[in-house]
LUMSE-314069 format. One line per 10 residues: number of its first residue (from 1); for each residue z, y, x of N, C-alpha, C, CB. Coordinates in steps of 0.2 Angstrom, whole numbers, plus 5000, padded with zeros to 4 digits. Glycine has a CB too. Layout:
N
NUM = Z/Y/X/Z/Y/X/Z/Y/X/Z/Y/X  ...
% end
This chain:
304
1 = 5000/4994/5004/5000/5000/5000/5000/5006/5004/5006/5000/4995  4996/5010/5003/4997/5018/5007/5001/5020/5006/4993/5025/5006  5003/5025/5013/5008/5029/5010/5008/5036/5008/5012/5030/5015  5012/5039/5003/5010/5046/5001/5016/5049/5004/5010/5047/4992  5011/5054/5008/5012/5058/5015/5012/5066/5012/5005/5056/5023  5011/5068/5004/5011/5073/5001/5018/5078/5002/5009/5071/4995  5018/5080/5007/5025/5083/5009/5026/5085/5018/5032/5077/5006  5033/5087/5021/5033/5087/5027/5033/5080/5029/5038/5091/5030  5029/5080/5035/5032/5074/5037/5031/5079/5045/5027/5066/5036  5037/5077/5048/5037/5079/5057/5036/5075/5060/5042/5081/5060
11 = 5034/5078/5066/5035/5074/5071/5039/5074/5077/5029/5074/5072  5043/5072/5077/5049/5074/5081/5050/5072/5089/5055/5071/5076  5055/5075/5091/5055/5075/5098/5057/5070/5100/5057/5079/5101  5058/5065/5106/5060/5061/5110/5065/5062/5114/5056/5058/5113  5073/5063/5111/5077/5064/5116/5076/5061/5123/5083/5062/5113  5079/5066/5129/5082/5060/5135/5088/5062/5135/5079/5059/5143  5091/5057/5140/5097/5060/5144/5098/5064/5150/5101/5056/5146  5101/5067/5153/5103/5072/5158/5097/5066/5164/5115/5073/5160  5099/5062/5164/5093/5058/5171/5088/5055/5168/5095/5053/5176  5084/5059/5162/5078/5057/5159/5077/5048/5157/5073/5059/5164
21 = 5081/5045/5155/5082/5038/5151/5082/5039/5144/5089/5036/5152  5077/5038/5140/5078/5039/5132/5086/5037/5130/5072/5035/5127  5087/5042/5125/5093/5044/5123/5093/5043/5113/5094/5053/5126  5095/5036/5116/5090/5032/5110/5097/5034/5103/5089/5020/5112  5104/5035/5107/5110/5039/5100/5109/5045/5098/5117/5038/5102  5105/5048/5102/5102/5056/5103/5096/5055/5095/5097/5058/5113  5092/5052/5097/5087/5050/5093/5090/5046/5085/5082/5046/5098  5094/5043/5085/5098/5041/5081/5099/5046/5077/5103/5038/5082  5102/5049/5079/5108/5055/5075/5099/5062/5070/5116/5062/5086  5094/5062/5075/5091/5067/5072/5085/5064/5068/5091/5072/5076
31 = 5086/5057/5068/5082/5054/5063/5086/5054/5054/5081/5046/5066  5091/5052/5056/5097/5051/5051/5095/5061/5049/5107/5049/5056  5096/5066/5049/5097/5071/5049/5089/5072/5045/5099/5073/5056  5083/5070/5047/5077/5072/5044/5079/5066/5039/5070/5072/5048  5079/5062/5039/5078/5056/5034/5083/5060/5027/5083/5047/5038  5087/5064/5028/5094/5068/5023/5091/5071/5019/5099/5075/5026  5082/5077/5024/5081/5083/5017/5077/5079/5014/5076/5092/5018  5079/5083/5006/5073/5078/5004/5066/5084/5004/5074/5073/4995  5060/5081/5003/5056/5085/5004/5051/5082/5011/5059/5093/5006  5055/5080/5014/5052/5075/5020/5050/5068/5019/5057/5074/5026
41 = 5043/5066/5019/5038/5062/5018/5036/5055/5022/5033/5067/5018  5039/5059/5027/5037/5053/5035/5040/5057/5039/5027/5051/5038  5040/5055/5045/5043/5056/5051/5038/5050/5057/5052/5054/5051  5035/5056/5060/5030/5052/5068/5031/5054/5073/5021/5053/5069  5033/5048/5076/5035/5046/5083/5031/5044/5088/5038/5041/5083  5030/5046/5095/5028/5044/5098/5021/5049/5100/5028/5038/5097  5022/5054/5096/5016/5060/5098/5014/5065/5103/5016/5064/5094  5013/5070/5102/5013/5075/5107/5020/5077/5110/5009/5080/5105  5023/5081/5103/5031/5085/5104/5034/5078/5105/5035/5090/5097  5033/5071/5105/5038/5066/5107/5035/5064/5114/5038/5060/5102
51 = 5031/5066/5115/5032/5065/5125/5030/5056/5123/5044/5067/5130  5025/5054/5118/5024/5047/5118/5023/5043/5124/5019/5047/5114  5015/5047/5128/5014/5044/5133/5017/5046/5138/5009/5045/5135  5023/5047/5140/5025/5049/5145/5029/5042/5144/5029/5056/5145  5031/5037/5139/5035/5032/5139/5032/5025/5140/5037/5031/5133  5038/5021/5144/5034/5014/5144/5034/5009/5138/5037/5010/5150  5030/5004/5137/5027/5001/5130/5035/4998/5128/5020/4995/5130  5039/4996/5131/5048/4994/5130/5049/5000/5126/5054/4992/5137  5049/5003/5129/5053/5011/5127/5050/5014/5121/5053/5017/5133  5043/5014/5120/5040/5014/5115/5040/5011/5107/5036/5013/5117
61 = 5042/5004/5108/5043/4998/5103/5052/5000/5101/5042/4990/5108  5056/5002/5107/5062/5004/5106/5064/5011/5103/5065/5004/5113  5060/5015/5103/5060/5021/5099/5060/5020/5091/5055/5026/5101  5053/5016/5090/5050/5013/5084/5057/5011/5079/5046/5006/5088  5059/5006/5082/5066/5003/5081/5069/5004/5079/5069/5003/5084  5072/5010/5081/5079/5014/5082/5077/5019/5076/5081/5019/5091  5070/5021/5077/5070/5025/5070/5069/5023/5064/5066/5030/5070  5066/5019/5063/5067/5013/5057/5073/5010/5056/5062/5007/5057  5077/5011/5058/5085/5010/5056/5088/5015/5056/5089/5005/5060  5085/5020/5057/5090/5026/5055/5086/5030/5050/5092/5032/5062
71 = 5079/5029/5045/5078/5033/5042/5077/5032/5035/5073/5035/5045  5082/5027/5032/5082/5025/5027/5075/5024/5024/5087/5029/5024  5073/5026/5018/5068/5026/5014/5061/5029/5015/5070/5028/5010  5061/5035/5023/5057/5038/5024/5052/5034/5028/5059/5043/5027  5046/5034/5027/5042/5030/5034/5040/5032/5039/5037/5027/5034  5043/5027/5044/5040/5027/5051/5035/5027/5052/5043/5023/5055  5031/5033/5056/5024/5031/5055/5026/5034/5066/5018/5037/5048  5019/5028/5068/5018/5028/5075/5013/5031/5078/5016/5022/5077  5013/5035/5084/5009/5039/5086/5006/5033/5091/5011/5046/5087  4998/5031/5090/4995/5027/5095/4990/5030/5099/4992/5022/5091
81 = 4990/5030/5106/4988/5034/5110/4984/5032/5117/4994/5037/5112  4984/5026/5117/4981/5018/5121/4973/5022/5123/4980/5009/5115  4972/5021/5128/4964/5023/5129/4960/5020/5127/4961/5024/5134  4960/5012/5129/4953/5007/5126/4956/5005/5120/4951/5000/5132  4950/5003/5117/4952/5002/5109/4956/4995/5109/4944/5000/5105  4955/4990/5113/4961/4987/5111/4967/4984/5114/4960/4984/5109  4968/4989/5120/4975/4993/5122/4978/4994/5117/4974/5000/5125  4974/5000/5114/4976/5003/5107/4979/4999/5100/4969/5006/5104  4975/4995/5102/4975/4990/5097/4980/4983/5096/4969/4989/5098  4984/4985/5103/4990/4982/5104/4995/4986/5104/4990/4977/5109
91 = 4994/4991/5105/5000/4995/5103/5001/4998/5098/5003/4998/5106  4997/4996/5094/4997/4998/5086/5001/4991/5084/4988/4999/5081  5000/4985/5087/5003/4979/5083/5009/4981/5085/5001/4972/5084  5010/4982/5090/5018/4981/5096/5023/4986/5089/5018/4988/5107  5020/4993/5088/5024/4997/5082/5023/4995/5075/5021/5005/5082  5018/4990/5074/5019/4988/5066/5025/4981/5067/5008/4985/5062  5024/4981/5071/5030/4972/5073/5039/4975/5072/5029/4969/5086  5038/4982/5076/5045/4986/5077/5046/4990/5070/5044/4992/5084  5043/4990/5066/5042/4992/5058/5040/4999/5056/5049/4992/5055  5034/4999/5061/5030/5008/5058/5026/5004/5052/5023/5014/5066
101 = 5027/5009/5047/5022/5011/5043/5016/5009/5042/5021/5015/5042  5014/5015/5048/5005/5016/5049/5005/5019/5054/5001/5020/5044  5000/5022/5057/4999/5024/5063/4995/5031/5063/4995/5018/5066  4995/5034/5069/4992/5041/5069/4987/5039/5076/4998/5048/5070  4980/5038/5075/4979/5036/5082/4972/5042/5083/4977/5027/5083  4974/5042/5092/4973/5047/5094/4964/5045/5097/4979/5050/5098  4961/5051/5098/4956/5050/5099/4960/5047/5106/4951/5054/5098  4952/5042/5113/4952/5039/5117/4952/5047/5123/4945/5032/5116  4956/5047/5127/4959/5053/5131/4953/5054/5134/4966/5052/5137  4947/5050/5139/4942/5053/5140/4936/5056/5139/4940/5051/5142
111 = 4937/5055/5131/4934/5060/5126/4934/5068/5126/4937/5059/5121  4940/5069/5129/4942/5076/5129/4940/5079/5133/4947/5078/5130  4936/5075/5138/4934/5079/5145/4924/5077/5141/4938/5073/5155  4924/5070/5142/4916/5067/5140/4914/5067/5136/4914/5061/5142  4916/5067/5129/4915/5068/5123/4913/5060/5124/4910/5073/5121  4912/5059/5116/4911/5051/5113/4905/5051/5113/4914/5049/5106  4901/5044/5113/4896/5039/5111/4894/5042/5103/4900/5032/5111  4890/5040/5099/4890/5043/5092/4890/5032/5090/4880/5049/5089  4897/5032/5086/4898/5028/5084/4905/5026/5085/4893/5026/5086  4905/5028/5091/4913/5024/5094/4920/5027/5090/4915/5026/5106
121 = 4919/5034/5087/4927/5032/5086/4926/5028/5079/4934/5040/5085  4922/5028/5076/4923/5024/5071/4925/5016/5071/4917/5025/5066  4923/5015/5077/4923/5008/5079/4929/5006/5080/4918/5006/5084  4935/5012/5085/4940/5013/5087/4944/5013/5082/4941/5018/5090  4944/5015/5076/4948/5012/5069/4947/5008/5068/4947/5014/5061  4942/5005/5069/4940/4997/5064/4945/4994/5069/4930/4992/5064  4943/4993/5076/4948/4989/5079/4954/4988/5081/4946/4989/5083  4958/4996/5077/4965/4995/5078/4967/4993/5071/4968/5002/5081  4963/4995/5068/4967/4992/5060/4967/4986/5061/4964/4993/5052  4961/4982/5060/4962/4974/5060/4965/4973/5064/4959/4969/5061
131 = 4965/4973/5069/4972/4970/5077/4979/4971/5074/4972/4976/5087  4980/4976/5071/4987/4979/5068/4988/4977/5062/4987/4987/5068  4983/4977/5057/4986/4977/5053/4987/4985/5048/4992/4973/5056  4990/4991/5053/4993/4997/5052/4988/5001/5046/4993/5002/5059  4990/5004/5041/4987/5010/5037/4985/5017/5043/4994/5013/5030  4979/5018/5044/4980/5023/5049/4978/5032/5048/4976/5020/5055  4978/5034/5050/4979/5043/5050/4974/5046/5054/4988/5046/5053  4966/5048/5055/4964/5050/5057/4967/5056/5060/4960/5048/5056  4965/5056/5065/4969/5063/5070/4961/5067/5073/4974/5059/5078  4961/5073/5069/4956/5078/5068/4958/5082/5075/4955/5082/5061
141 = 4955/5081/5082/4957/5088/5088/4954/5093/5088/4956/5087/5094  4958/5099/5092/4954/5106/5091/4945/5106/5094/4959/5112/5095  4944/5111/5091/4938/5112/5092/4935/5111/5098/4937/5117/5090  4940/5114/5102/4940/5117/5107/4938/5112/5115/4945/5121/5106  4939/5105/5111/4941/5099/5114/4933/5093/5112/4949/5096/5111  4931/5091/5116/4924/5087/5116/4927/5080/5111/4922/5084/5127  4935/5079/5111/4935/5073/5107/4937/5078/5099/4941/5067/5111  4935/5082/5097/4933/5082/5089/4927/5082/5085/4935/5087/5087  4930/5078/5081/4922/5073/5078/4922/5077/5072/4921/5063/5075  4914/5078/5073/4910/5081/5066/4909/5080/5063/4905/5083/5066
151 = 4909/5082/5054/4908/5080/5049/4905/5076/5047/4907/5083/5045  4902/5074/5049/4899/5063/5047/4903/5061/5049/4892/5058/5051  4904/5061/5055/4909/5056/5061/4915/5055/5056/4912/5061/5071  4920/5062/5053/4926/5062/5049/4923/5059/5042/4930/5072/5049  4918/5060/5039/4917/5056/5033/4917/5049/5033/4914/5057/5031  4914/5046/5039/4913/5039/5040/4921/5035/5040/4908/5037/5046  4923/5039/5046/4930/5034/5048/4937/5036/5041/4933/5038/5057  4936/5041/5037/4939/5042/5030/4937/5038/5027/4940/5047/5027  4931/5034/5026/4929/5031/5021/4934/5022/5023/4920/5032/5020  4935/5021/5029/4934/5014/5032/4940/5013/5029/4934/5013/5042
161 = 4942/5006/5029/4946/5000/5023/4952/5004/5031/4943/4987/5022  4959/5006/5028/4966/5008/5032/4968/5013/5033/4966/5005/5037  4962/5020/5033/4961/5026/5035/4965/5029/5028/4953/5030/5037  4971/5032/5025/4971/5035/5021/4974/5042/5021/4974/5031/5018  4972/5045/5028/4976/5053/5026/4972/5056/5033/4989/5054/5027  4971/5060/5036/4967/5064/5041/4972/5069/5042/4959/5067/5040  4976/5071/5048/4979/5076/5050/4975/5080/5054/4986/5075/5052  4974/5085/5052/4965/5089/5055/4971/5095/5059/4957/5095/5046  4968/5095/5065/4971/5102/5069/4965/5103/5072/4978/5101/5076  4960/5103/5069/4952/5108/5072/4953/5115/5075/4945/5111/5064
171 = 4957/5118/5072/4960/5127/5077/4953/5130/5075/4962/5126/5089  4948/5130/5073/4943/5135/5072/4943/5135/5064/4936/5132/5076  4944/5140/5062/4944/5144/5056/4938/5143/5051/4946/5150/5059  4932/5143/5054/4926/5142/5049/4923/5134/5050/4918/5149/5051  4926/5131/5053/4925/5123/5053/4932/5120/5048/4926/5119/5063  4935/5125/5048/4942/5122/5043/4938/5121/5035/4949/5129/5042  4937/5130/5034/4935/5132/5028/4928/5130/5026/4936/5139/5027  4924/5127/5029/4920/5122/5027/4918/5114/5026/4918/5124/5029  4921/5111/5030/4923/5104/5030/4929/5103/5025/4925/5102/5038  4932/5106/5024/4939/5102/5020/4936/5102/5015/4947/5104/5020
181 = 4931/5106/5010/4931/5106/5006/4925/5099/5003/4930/5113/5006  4921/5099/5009/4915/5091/5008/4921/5087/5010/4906/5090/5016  4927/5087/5015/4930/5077/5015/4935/5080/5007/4938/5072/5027  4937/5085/5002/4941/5082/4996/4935/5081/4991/4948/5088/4993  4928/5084/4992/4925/5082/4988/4921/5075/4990/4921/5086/4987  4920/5072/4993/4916/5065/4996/4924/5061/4998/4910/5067/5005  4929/5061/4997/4936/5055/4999/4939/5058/4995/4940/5055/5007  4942/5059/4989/4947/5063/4985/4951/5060/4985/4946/5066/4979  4952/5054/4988/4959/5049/4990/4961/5050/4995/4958/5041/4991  4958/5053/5001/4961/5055/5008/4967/5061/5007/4953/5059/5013
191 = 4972/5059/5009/4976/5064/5008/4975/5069/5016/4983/5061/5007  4977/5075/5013/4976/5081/5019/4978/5084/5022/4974/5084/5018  4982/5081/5029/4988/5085/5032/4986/5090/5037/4993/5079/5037  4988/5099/5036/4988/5101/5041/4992/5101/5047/4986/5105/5040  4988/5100/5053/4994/5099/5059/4993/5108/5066/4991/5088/5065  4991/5113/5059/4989/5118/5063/4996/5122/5064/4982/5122/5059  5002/5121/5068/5006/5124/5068/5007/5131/5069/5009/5122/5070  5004/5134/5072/5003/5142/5072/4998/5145/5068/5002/5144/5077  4992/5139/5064/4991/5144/5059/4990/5140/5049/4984/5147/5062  4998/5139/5051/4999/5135/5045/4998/5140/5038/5008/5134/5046
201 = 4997/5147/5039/4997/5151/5032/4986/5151/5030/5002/5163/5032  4984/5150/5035/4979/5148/5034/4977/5143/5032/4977/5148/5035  4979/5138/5033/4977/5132/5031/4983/5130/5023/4979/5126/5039  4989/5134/5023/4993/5130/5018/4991/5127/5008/5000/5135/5018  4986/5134/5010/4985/5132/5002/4978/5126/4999/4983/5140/5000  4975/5121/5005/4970/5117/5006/4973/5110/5006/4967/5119/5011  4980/5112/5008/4981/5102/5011/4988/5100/5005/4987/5102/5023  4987/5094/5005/4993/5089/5002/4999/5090/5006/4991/5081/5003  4999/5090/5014/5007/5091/5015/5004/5093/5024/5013/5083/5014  5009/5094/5026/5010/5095/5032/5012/5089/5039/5014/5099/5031
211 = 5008/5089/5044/5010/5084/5048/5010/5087/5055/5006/5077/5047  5017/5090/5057/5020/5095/5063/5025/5094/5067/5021/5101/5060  5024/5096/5072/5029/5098/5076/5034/5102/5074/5027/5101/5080  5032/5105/5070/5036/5112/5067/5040/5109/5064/5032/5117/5063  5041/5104/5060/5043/5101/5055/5050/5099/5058/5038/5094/5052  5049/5099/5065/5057/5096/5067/5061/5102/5069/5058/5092/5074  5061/5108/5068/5066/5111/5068/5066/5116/5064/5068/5113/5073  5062/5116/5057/5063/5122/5053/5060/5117/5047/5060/5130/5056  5064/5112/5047/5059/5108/5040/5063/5112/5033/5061/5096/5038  5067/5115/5033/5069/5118/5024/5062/5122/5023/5077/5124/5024
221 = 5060/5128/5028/5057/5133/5027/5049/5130/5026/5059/5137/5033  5049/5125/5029/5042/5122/5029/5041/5119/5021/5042/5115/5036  5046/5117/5019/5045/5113/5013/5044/5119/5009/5050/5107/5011  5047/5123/5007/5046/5129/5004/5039/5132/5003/5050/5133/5007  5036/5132/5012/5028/5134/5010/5025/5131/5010/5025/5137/5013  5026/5124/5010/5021/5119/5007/5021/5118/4998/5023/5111/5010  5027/5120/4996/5028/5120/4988/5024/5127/4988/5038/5119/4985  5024/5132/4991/5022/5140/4989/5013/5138/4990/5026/5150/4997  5011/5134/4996/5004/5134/4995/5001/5130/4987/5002/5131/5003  5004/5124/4988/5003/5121/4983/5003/5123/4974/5007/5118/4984
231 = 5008/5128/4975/5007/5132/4969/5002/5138/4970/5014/5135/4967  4997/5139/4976/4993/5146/4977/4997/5154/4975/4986/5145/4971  5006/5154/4977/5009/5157/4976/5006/5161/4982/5016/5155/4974  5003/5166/4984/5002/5168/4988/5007/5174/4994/4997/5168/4986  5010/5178/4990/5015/5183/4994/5020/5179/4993/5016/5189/4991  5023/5173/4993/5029/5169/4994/5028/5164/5001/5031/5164/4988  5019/5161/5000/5018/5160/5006/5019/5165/5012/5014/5158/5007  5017/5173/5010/5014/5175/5017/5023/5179/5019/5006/5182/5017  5026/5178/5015/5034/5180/5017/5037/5175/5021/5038/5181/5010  5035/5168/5021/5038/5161/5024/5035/5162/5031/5035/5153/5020
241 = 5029/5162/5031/5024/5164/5034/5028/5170/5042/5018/5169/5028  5029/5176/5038/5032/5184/5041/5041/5179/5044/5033/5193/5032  5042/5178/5041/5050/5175/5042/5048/5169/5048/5055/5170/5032  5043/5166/5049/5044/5161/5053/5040/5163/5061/5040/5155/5049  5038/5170/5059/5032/5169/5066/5037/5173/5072/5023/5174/5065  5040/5175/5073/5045/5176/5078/5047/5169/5082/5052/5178/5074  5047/5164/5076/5049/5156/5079/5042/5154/5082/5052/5151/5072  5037/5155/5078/5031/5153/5080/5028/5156/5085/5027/5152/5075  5030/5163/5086/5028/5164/5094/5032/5161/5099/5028/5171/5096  5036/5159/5098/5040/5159/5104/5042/5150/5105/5049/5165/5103
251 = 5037/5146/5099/5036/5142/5102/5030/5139/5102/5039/5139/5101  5025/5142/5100/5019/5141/5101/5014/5144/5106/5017/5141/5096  5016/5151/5104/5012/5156/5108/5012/5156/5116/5016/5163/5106  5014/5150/5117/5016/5151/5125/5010/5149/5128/5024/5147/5128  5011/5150/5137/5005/5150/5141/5002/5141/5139/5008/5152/5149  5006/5138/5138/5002/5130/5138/5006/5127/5130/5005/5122/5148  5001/5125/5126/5002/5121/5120/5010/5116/5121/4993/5116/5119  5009/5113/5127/5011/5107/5129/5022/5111/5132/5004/5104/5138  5018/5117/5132/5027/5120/5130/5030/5121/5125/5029/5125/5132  5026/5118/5119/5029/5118/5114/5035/5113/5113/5024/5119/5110
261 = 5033/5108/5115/5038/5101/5116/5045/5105/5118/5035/5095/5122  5044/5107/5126/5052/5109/5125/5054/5114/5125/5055/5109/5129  5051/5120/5121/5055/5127/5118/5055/5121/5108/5048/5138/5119  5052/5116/5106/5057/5112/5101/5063/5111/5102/5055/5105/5100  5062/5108/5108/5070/5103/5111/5076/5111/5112/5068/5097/5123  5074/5116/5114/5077/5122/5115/5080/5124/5107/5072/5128/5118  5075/5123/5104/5077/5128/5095/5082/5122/5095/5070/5128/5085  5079/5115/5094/5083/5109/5090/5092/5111/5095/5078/5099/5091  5093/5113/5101/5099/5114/5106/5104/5121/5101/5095/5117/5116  5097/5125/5100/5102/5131/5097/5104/5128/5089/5098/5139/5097
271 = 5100/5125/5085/5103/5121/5078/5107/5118/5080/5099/5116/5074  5109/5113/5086/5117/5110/5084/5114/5101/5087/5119/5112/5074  5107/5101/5086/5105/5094/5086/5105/5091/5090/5101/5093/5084  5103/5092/5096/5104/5092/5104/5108/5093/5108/5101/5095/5106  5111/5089/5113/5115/5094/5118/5112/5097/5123/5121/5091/5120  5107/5094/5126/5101/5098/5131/5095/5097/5128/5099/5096/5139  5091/5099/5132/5081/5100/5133/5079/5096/5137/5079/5108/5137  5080/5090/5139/5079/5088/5146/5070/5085/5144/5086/5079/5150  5066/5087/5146/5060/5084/5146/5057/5081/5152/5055/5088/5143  5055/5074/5151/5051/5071/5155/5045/5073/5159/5050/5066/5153
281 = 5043/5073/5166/5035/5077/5172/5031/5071/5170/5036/5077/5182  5026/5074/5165/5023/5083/5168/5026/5089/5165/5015/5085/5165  5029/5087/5162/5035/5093/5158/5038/5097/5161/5040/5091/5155  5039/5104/5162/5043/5106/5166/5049/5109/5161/5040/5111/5170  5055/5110/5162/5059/5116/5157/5055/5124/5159/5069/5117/5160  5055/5128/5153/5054/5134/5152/5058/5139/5157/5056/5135/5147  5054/5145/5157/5060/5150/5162/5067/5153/5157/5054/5158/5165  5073/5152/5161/5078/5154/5158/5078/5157/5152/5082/5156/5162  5076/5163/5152/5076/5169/5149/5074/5164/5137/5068/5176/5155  5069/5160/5142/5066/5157/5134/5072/5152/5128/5058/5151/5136
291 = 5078/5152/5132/5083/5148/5128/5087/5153/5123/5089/5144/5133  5087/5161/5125/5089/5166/5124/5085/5167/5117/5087/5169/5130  5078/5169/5120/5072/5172/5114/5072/5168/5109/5063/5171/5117  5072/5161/5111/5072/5156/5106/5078/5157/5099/5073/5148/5111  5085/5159/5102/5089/5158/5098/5087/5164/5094/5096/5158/5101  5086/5170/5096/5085/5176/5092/5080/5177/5088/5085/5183/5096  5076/5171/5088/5068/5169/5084/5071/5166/5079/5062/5164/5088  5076/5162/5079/5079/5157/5075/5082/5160/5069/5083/5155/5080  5086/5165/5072/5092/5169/5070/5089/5175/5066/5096/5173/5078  5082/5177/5066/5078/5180/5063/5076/5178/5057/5073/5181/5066
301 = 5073/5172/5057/5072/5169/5054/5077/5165/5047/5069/5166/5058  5083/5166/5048/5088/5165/5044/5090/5156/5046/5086/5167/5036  5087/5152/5052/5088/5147/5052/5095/5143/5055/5083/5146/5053  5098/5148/5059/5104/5147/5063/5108/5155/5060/5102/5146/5074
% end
């Protein structure tokens, strides 16, 4: 049975400890914590803000784990990241064995440099659903990246027997507002996550729910503008919108996308959820001054 992902779902971060070891009672405590609001749809593990590939496949299967026993009723959904298809395709089984849901699988990482074959990522679902078993989540990349596939490519693999939702983060604004409108009219089963965290008030009023980063440290506020887009309430969105972008500059806005992960781990430290930031290399920590910004972004935003 699909899952209905119509709501937040986050994607949340991968505690460590002080000597970078996953900090699997860390990860406990803030699964339990999203699994509470309601409004939260799913919870994906093993993504970008979860530092997925930075893990070994034990530790991966072990995260899996640990969050399907801490998230009561919510599903565990796996972020699959394997280069060759059936790499991938075993560690789509490894997280459907450990009790994910369904899978978010990413395009094949040499793509982003060479672009794809015309053909291969569709082939890339087929082979990780059957091997797995998993309901899977096509993962739309920014424009700006050789691995995002063009509206044939996204209709075909939404049509395929397992695909039931597309979390699109294209980041080009007239590839949004033209494509989403052909996959709700040609898939109107495909549910529609946007994963465009910094430009969530453009996208909010098009999608079924949200599937973010963002979602792990400001899920009240998120669900709010998912209910404001959904109703096309539009000045309640762009007030959610104004209340949040202090937070979203100061965790998005930064010089590399990939610091977004630990100015998360920073907010989630000033909510109470964390007791450090420790992120695993290539990760560096932020410059001091941003544990600071972060709190008063926070603090703006009525969330701390």
């Amino acid at each position: 049975m699909n899952l209905d992902l119509r709501g937040l779902t986050p994607a949340p971060v991968t505690p460590f400890t002080r000597d970078l070891e996953v900090d699997y009672d860390a990860l406990a405590s803030l699964t339990r914590w999203y699994a509470s609001i309601p409004g939260i749809t799913g919870l994906v593990y093993l993504g970008h803000a979860g530092e997925g590939t930075y893990l070994t496949p034990e530790e991966q299967v072990r995260v899996i784990e640990v969050a399907v026993e801490n998230a009561g009723d919510v599903p565990v959904i796996a972020g699959i990241t394997g280069e060759g298809d059936k790499v991938a395709g075993l560690e789509a089984k490894r997280a459907a064995d450990a009790g994910a849901r369904a899978g978010l699988l990413y395009p094949s990482h040499g793509w982003l440099r060479f672009g794809y074959q015309k053909g291969a990522p569709q082939e890339r679902y087929r082979i990780v659903h059957e091997e797995s078993g998993l309901p899977l989540i096509l993962f739309q990349y920014p424009d700006a990246t050789k691995a995002s596939y063009d509206l044939a490519t996204q209709l075909e693999i939404g049509a395929q027997p397992g695909v039931f939702a597309t979390k699109n983060g294209v980041r080009n604004m007239r590839r949004w507002d033209t494509e989403i409108p052909v996959l709700r009219q040609e898939l109107p089963d495909l549910q529609i996550l946007s994963c465009h965290d910094e430009y969530l008030l453009h996208t909010i009023f098009d999608v079924d729910g949200l599937l973010v980063g963002y979602g792990g440290i400001a899920p009240e506020l998120l669900i709010e503008f998912i209910a404001a887009g959904k109703s096309k309430d539009y000045p309640e969105a762009r007030r959610i919108h104004d209340t949040l972008l202090p937070v979203t500059k100061n965790v998005y806005h930064r010089g590399s996308h990939m610091e977004g992960t630990v100015a998360l781990k920073l907010a989630l430290v000033e909510r109470g959820k964390l007791e450090h930031a420790a992120v695993r290399p290539p990760l560096l920590p932020l410059a001091p001054e941003a544990q600071g910004e972060i709190s008063l972004a926070l603090k703006h935003a009525g969330i701390i």
